[in-house]
N, C-alpha and C positions, 0 to 999 in steps of 0.2 A: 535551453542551456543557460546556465548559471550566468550574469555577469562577473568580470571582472573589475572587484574594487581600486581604482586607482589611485585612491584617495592616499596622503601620507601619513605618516605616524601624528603627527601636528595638526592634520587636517580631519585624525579621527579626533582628534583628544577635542577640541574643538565642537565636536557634533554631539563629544558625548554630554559634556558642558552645556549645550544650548538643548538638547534633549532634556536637560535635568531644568533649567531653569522657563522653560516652555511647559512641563511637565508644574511645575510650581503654580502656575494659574489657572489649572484646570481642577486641581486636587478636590473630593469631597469624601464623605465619613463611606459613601459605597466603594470608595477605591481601597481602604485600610486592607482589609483581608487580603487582597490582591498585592497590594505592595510591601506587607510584611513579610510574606512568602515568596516574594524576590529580593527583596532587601540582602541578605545573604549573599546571595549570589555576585551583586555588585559590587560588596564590602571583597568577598574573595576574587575576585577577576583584575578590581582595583591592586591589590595587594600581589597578585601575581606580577600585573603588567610593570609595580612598581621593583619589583625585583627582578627582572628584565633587563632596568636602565643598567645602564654604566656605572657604577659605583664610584665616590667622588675621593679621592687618595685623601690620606692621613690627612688634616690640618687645611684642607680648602671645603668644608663643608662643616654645617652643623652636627654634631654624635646623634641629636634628636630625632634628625628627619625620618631613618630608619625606624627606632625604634616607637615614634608617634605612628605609624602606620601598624606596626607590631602589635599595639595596645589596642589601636582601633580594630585591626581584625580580632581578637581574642574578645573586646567586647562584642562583637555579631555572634561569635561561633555563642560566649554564652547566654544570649536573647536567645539565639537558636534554640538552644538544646532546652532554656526555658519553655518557649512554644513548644515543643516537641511534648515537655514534661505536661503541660497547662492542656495539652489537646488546641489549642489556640492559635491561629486562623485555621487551624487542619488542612485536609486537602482543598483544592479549588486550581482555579484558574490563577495563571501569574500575571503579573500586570505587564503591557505591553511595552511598555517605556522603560521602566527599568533594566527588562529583560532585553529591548536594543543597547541603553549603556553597558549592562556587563558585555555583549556579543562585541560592542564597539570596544571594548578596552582589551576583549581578548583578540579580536585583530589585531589589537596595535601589538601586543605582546607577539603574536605570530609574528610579525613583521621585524621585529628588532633582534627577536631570533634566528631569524633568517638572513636578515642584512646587515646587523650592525653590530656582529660580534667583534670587527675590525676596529669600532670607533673606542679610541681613550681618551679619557676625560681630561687631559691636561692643556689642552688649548681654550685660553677663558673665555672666549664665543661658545665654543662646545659645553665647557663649564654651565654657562649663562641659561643655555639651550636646554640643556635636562633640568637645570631650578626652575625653567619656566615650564617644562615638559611635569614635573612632579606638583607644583603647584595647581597647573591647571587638573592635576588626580584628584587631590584634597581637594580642590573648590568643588569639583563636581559631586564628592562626596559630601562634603559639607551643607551645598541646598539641599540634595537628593535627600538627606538625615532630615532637615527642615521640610522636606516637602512630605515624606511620611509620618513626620510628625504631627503636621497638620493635618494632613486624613485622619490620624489613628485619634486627633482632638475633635473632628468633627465625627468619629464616628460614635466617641462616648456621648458626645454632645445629643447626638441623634437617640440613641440608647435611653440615655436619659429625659430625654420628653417622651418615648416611648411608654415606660414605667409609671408614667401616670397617668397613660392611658390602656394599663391594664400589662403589663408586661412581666410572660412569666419567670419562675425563679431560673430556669438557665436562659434569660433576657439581661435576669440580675446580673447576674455574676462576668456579662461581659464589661460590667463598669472596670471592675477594679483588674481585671486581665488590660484592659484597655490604656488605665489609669499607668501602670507599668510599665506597657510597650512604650507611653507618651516621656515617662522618666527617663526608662533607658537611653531613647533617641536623644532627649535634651542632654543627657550626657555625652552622647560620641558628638551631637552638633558642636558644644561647647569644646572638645579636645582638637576635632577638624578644625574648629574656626581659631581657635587660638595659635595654630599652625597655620593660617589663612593671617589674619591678624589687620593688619594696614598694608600689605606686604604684596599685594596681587599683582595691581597695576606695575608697580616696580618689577617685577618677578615676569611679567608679559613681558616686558619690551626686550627683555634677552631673547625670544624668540627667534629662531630660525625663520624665516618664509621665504622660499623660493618663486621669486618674480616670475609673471607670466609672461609667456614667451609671444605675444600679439593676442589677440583676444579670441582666436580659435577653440582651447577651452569653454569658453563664454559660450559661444555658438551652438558646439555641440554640447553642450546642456542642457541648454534651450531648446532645441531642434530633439534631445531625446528625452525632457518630459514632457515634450508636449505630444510625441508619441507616446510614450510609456501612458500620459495620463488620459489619454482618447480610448487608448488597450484596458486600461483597468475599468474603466466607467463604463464602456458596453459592456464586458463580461463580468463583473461585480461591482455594481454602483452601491453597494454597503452605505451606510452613514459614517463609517469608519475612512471607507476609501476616499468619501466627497467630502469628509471636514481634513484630510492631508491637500487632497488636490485644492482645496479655499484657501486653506493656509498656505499653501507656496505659490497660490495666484499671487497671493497678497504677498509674499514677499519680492517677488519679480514686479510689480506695480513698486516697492520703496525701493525695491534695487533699482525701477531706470529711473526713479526720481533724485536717487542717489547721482548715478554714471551721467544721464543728462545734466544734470545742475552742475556737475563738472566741467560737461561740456559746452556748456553755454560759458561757461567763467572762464574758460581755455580759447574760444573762437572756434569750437570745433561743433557748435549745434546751434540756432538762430536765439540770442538771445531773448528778443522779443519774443519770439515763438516760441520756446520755452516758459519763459514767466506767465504769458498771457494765456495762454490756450492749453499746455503741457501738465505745466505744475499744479494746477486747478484739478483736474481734470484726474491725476494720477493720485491728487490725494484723496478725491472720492472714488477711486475705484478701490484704492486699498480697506479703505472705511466698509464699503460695500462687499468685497469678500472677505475683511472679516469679522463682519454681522454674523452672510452667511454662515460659517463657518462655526459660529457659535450657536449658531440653534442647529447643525450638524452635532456638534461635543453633545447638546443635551440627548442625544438617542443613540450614544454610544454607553455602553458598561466595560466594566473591568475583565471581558471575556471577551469583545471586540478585537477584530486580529485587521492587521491592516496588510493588505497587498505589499510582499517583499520586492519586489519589481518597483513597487511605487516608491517606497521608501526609498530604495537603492538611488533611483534616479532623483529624489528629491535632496537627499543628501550629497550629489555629486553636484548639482544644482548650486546649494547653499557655497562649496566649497567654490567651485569655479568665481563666484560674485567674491568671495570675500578675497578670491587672490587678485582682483581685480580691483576692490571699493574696497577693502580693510586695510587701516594699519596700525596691528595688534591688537589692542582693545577699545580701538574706538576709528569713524570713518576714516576715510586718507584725503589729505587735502584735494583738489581740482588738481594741481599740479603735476602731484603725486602721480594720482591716476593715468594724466597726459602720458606721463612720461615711464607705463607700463604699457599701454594700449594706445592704438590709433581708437580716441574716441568716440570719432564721427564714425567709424568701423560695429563700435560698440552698437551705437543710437541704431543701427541699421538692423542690429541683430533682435533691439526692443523692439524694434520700429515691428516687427516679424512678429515677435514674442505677442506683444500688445494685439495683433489683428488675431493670431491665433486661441487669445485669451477669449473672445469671443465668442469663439464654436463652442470652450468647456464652458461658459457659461450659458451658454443655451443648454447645451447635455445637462446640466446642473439644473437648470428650471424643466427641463422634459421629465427628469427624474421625480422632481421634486411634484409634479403638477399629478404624473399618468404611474408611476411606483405602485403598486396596489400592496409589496411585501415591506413597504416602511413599518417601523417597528421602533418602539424606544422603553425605557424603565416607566412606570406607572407613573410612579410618582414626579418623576422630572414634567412627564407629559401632561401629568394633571396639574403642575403648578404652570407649565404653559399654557395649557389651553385655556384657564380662567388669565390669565397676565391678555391672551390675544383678545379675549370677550371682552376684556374691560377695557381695552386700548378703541376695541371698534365700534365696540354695540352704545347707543345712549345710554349714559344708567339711569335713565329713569323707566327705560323699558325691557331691562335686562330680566330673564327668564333665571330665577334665583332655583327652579326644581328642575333643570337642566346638568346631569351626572355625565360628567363626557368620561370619567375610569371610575369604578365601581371602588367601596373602600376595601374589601380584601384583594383586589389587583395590589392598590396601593401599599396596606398594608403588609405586604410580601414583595411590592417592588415587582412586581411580574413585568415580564416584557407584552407588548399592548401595541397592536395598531395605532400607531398615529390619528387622534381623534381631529373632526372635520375643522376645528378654529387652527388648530397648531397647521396643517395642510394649507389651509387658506393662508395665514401667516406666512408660510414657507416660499408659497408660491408667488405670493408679494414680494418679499425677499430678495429671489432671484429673478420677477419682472426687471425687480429696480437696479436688481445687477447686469443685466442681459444690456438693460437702456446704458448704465453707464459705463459697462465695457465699451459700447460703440462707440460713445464722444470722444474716449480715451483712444480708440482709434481711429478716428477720425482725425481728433491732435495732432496722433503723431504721424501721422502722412506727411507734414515738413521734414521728418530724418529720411523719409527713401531717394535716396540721389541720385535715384538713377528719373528719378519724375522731376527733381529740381534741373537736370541736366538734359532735359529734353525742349528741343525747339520751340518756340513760342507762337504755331504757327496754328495751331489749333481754334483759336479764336476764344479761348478760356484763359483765364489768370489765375495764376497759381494762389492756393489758398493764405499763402506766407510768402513773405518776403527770401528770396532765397541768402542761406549760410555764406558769409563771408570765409574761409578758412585759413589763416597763414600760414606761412612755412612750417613753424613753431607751437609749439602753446607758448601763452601769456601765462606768467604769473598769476595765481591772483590767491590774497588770504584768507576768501569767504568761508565760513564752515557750511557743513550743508543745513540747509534748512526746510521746514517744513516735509520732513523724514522722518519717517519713525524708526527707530532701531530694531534690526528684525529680530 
């Protein structure tokens, strides 16, 4: 049975936003064809959802905002119907990400159809709320433009060292097809960002976000990826499914680094034991899944489908943390936080999260080690597995007649067994992940209260100093530190 997305209008515009810009650092010239033939579809879903909002009366809004959307759809439909003319990308596979942002923006549109035919734009909070609601349209469309832009440069890019190694005339003639798609895109980038301008952050903080109501959300989030991600990895451990489930390890490793650093600044988690043991400890576990995670990306392609279940619950994930550690477009103070959430409540739910991160990281190295159906692109795997030989082997005794992918795999990119150095790499990887999930639970065994609150009669001492916690949170100005931004 299907789940139910809980998520808010706000809370997708958001995913689709961090879909595009996560989406941005993965991009290569094999993703082009795939995300040209969804490119469309995001421009029109975009364009739907934007004429959905509320429309803003005579004289409290820009005349442009509409009609800068107008132009942008009308340049897509004519790239469109160009590909169409040009035969260019043709049929294939769409790309997975893009193809979540449109899904994600025609949910919101179903949603404001259903719910928010009532809402009129004349109260300036609500005003505020839809310029940051259409803003954050155009941003998404704005990198999304930038990010096929840059495939479609690294695919001409790719094309053309082809060519002089022998490439035939319909090899040619993707330069200048290629060359086009890359103009068109600088052109819609240039209109979206011009609408984007200096204007974002500003245009954020009118945002609407509705406070969470005790950290319950949090909990079951937590408690349902880390089912949802035990259910996908037995029954399809894809490279697809293990570089989502690395990456929202790793996000939950900077989210409790986030939430605890709060609570240590608040009196609601043991300072010392936080800095000393916590902090350490959670910033190599995020460092650690995501390595992994990125020699996952190299044995995915543009035809890679990722478990909807896993998405679903990874996304409900994201949102739950940001109503908890966000405010707007950048962390929320300690304070802040306190005074959303019981945060020692919070630490309890990591404290969980953290031990539990352990089992998928062992499934992660069981996969990685005994997998016999690993599989990735020729080429990505051949520039690994010389990258792992020359990390390991001496060079002075390195085996230079040693072919771990043959060159017409390469050359056509075929999908290819994972050769024995990228395996042995892999499985290094997730050793080193498996050892530093533990430390990182081991840490935080000072958040479970109910081990800090038991008698001392056992003839053992506690490995930390036990939590002071006052009536209150304390103040305090610190930003967070030592967090990566997920």
């Amino acid at each position: 049975m299907k789940r139910q997305d809980e998520r808010s209008v706000g809370e997708l515009l958001l995913d689709a936003d961090f879909t595009t810009r996560q989406g941005l650092m993965d991009v290569s010239g094999q993703d082009a064809s795939a995300m040209l033939r969804t490119w469309g579809e995001v421009v029109q879903s975009a364009s739907e959802l934007w004429a959905t909002l509320p429309q803003p009366f005579r004289g409290t809004n820009s005349p442009i905002d509409g009609a800068t959307m107008h132009r942008l759809e009308s340049m897509s439909q004519a790239m469109h119907r160009d590909q169409v003319r040009r035969g260019w990308p043709g049929d294939g596979p769409s790309d997975e990400r893009l193809l979540h942002v449109a899904e994600t923006f025609t949910r919101a549109a179903d949603l404001i159809g259903r719910r928010g035919g009532h809402i009129g734009p004349t109260d300036p909070a609500i005003r505020a709320d839809l310029d940051a609601a259409r803003m954050r349209i155009m941003h998404t469309l704005y990198v999304s433009a930038h990010s096929v832009g840059v495939a479609a440069q690294q695919h001409v890019a790719d094309v053309e060292l082809a060519t002089t190694r022998g490439m035939s005339d319909r090899g040619r003639r993707a330069v200048p097809r290629g060359q086009d798609a890359i103009n068109r895109l600088a052109a819609f980038e240039q209109l979206a960002g011009a609408y984007v301008g200096t204007q974002f952050a500003r245009a954020a903080q009118g945002e609407h976000v509705h406070g969470p109501h005790g950290a319950e959300r949090l909990q079951r989030a937590l408690i349902g990826w880390d089912i949802q991600a035990h259910r996908t990895l037995a029954a399809t451990p894809t490279p697809a499914n293990l570089l989502l489930a690395s990456r929202s390890q790793a996000g939950i490793a900077t989210a409790a680094a986030a939430i605890l650093h709060a609570g240590a600044s608040t009196g609601h988690v043991d300072t010392h034991a936080y800095e000393d043991r916590l902090a350490p400890t959670l910033d190599a576990t995020q460092r650690a899944w995501t390595h992994v995670a990125a020699r996952w990306a190299e044995m995915t392609t543009p035809a890679s489908r990722t478990d909807s279940d896993l998405v679903h619950a990874a996304g409900e994930l994201r949102a739950a943390v940001r109503e908890v550690a966000h405010d707007k477009t950048t962390w929320a103070r300690p304070e802040v936080m306190a005074g959303r959430v019981d945060l020692g409540e919070a630490a309890e739910y990591f404290q969980q999260a953290l031990s539990t991160a352990v089992d998928v990281a062992c499934v992660t190295r069981d996969v990685a080690a005994q997998d016999a159906n690993l599989s990735g692109p020729a080429r990505a795997m051949s520039h690994r597995a010389n990258a792992d030989i020359d990390r390991a082997a001496d060079p002075n005794h390195r085996d230079e007649n040693v072919v771990w992918v043959t060159a017409g795999d390469v050359y056509a990119n075929r999908m290819v067994t994972i050769p024995a150095p990228v395996r042995a790499g892999l499985v290094d990887a997730t050793d080193a992940l498996v050892q530093t999930a533990s430390k990182a639970m081991s840490a935080a065994a000072c958040l479970d209260r109910g081990a800090q609150d038991r008698p001392m009669g056992s003839g053992q001492e506690p490995a930390v100093p036990r939590s002071r916690r006052p009536e209150g949170p304390a103040p305090a100005a610190q930003e967070v530190r030592r967090v990566a931004r997920p």
